[in-house]
C-alpha positions, 0 to 999 in steps of 0.5 A: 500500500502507497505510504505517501500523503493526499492532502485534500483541499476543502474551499468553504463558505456559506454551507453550514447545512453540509459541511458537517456531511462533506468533511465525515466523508473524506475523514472516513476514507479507507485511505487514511494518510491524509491531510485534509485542508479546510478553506474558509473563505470569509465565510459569514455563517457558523462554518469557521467556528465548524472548521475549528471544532474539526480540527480539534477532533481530528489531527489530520485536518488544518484549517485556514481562514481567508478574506473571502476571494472566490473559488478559486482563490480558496483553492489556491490558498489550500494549494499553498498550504498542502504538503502531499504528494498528491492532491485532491478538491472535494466541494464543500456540499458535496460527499465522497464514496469512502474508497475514492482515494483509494481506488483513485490513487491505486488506478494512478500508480498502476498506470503510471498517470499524472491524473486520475479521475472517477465517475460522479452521481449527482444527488439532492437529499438522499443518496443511492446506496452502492457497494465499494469494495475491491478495485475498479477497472482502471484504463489510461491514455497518453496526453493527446487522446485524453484531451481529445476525450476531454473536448469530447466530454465523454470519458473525462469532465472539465470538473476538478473535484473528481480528480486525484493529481500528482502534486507535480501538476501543481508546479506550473498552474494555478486556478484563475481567480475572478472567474466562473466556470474556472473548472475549464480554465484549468482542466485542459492546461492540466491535461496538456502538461500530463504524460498519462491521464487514467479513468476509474470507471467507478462513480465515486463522487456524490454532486449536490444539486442545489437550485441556490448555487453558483450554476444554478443561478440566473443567467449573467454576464458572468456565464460568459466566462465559459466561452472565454475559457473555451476560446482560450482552449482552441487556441491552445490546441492549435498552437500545442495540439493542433489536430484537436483545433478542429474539435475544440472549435466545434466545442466553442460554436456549439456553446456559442449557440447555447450560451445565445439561447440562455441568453435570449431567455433571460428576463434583462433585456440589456443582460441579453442585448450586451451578451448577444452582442459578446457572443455574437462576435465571438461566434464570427471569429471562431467560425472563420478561423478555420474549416468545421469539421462537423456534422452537415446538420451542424454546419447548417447551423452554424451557417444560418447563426453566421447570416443572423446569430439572434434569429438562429438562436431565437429558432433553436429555442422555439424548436427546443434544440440544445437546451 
């Protein structure tokens, strides 16, 4: 059995309801040479004082408090704070399977990978009752076809919570603050600097689906992140990676589309005018940068939001396509 540390980063703030749950999750992993970081990020509820009372039960457990600075600002601070070997986010409304880091870490030093990454289930109150036992059947491929799978999002997520990553990934990159949707921001670049990336095929990361979230909120200007993230990606594909280009820019129109249809529902006509307008020119420029490698049906598509970007988005919405 592997004797080297995971340290597990915990942003927290505003979940007093769940973090008692999150935090007996991971402190009940069947691989207990953890250190579990706790983040609270300013956090204006009791989860400090919760934070503390943790640390007192349990010796593994560190605990940092921070002006609040977003996301990704947390989990950068628990990146500067971590010691691992290895290191692992787990969100902190969310739970984990007790042999997660287990089966992740035993799938990462038997294929030799700078990444690993499991399956998640998402949930609301109750979650389904499953077996963990044994080792799941890992499989693992070199840097190029798991970016391809990524662009695909098949086989591998954007998401960094269900992920084991050697620390070494780590050296180079950090999470972009100030952004939503920082998950895609960071994922591809750390897949790019990866030599292997494996897949346990196993859901053994529990999603809480809660209608306050951060992505189950309205539509804003700020959702428009994504497509920034996802433009910065084409790039790099093109200048690292550049038979993926076709793909990651079929990625970005098709988010382009959608992102217009969120946007033509949202109930604030100068939200929708100003994001219409940013995506609009973004769909023009990605369009003519090179050939599409789609299907024809897309291409259609793609065409008719070329001549009209509004009325093309507008249609997809009455016809219920993409949404």
């Amino acid at each position: 059995m592997n004797s080297e540390t995971i340290s597990i980063i915990i942003p927290i703030y505003k979940v007093e309801q769940y973090l008692e749950q999150c935090v007996e999750s991971v402190t009940r992993q069947t691989y207990q040479k953890l250190e579990i970081i706790l983040v609270d990020d300013g956090s204006p509820d009791q989860c400090g004082i919760m934070c503390e009372k943790w640390a007192k039960k349990d010796q593994r457990i560190k605990v940092i408090h921070k002006e609040n600075g977003g996301l990704s600002d947390a989990r950068n601070a628990g990146l500067q704070a971590a010691s691992g070997t290895y290191i692992a986010f787990v969100d902190s409304d969310d739970l984990i399977a007790p042999t997660m880091m287990e089966q992740l870490l035993h799938g990462l030093e038997q294929e030799k990978a700078d990444i690993a990454e499991c399956n998640y289930t998402c949930f609301t109150d109750e979650l389904p009752e499953e077996e963990y036992t044994g080792h799941e059947p890992t499989v693992s491929y070199g840097t190029e076809k798991a970016l391809s799978l990524l662009l695909d999002e098949s086989t591998f997520k954007y998401t960094v919570w269900n992920k084991l990553y050697r620390r070494e990934v780590f050296d180079s990159l950090r999470f972009e603050i100030g952004k939503l949707h920082e998950d895609v921001f960071f994922t591809y670049q750390a897949f790019g600097i990866s030599e292997r990336i494996a897949k346990v095929e196993k859901g053994l990361y529990f999603y809480r689906q809660r209608r306050d979230s951060i992505m189950g909120s309205a539509f804003g200007l700020k959702n428009l992140d994504s497509l920034e993230a996802r433009k910065r990606q084409y790039f790099y594909m093109k200048n690292n990676f550049p038979e993926l280009s076709g793909k990651a820019q079929v990625q970005l129109l098709r988010n382009c589309l959608y992102m217009g249809q969120k946007a033509l529902r949202c109930s604030t006509p100068a939200v929708t005018q100003k994001a219409m307008q940013c995506i609009r020119i973004l769909f023009h420029e990605i369009y003519m940068a090179q050939d599409i490698q789609d299907s024809g049906k897309q291409r259609m598509w793609y065409g008719a939001a070329k001549q009209n970007f509004k009325v093309c988005c507008s249609m997809r919405n009455i016809l219920k396509i993409g949404l």
